[in-house]
N, C-alpha and C positions, 0 to 999 in steps of 0.2 A: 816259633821255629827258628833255630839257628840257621846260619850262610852254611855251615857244612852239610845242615838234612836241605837245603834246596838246591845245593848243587847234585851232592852227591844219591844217584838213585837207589842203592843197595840199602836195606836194611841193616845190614852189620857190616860197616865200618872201619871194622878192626878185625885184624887173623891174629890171630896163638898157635904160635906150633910148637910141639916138642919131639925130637928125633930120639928115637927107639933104635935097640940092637936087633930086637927080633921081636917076635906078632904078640907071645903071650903079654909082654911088660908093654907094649902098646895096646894094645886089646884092655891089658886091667886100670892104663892109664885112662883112657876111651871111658868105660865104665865109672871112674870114678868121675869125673865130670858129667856122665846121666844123674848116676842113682840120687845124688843129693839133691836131684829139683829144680837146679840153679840153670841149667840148658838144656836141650830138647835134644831128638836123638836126631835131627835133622841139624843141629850148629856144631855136630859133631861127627867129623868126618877120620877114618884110619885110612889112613893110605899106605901101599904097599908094593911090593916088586910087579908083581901081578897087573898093575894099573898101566905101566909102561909097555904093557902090550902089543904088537901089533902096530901099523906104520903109523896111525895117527895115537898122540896119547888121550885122546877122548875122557875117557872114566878120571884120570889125573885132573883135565881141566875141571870136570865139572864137580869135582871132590875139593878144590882149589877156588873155585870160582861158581859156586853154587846159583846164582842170581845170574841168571843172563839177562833174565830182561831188564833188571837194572841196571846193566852196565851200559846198553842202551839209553836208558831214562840218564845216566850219568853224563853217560857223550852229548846229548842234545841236552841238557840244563847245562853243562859246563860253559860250553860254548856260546850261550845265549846269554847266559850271566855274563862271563867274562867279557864275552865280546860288548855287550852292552856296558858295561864298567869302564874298558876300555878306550869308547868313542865319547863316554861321559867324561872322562877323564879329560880327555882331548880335547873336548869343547871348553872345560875350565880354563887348561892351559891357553888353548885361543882366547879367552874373554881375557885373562890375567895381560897375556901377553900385548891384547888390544888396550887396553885400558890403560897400563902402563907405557903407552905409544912407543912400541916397535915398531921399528923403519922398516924391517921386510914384511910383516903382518899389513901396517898400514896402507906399504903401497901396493898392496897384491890380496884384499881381505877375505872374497870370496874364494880364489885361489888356493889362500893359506890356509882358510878353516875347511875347503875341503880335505887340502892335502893331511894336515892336523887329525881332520877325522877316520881319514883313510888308514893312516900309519897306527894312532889308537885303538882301534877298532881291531884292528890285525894284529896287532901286540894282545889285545884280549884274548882274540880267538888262538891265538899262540898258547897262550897261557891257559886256555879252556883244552889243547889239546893234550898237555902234559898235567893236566889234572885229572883229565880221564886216562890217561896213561896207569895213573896213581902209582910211581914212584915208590912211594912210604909201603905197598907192598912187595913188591920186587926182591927184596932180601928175603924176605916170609918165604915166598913163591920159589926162590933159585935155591935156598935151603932144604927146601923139603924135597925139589926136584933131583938135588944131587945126593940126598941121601938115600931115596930108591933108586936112583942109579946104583949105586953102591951095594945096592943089599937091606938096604935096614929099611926100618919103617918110621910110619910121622904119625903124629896124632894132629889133626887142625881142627880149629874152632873156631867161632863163628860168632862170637859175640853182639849182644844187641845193644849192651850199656857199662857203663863203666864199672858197674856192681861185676859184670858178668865177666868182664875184660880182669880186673884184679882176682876175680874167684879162679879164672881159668890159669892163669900164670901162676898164682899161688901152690894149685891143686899140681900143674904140668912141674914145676920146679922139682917138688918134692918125689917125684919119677922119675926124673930126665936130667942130664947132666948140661942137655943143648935145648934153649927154651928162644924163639925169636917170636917178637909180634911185631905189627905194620903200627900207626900213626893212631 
């Protein structure tokens, strides 16, 4: 198991989007990403005007964001990992820093390896909060969102591997003149 299947809790990893002018050329994009096998009809979401509904965008998220309970499982391993990496980190730095006899380390040691650890530790969980953030989708995510604003439509996918990740860009290219995926 990789560091990115144990931090991150979602199944697929990566989003593909391609923005459409109107439903039929999203729809036959959509389709052509089923029928060949290669994704299920659940990794493959058409988003549309229609989703922005009403005060909350509900349907958009969960068309977006398929996996909630992983984003859950992502926020609590992010944080756990990191923040543990973090205070492991710290502790090196204090051993390095002791070992190599620093004057403020030395004369202050359990002081310093606490403060060490605190400040580590916190820079982890810092870094476990903009992981679950995930970043690397946001572009995916604020493209698709301003193009149903607009009027047009998206196709997004859902990929589970990197077979799945190159088939769907290849496939959404050759439809769509606007193709973005996350990380």
């Amino acid at each position: 198991m990789t560091l990115k299947h144990m931090i991150f809790g979602e199944r697929s990893l990566t989003k593909v989007a391609a923005i459409f002018e109107n439903r039929d050329s999203a729809e036959h994009a959509a389709q052509q990403l089923k029928q060949t096998g290669m994704m299920t009809e659940a990794q493959v979401m058409l988003v549309g005007p229609g989703d922005l509904a009403g005060p909350s965008d509900a349907p958009l998220s969960r068309k977006l964001e398929p996996e909630q309970s992983g984003i859950w499982h992502t926020l609590i391993r992010a944080h756990a990992i990191a923040g543990a990496l973090g205070a492991l980190t710290a502790a090196l730095v204090y051993s390095g820093l002791f070992i190599f006899g620093n004057e403020a380390i030395l004369s202050t040691p359990y002081l310093s390896f606490w403060a060490l650890l605190f400040i580590g530790a916190s820079v982890g969980l810092l870094i476990g909060g903009l992981l679950t953030l995930r970043p690397d989708q946001y572009r995916v995510i604020a493209a698709v969102r301003r193009a149903v604003a607009q009027g047009r439509w998206a196709v997004v996918s859902h990929p589970m591997n990197h077979q799945q990740t190159e088939f769907a860009m290849s496939e959404l290219r050759n439809c769509s003149t606007r193709v973005v995926r996350s990380l």
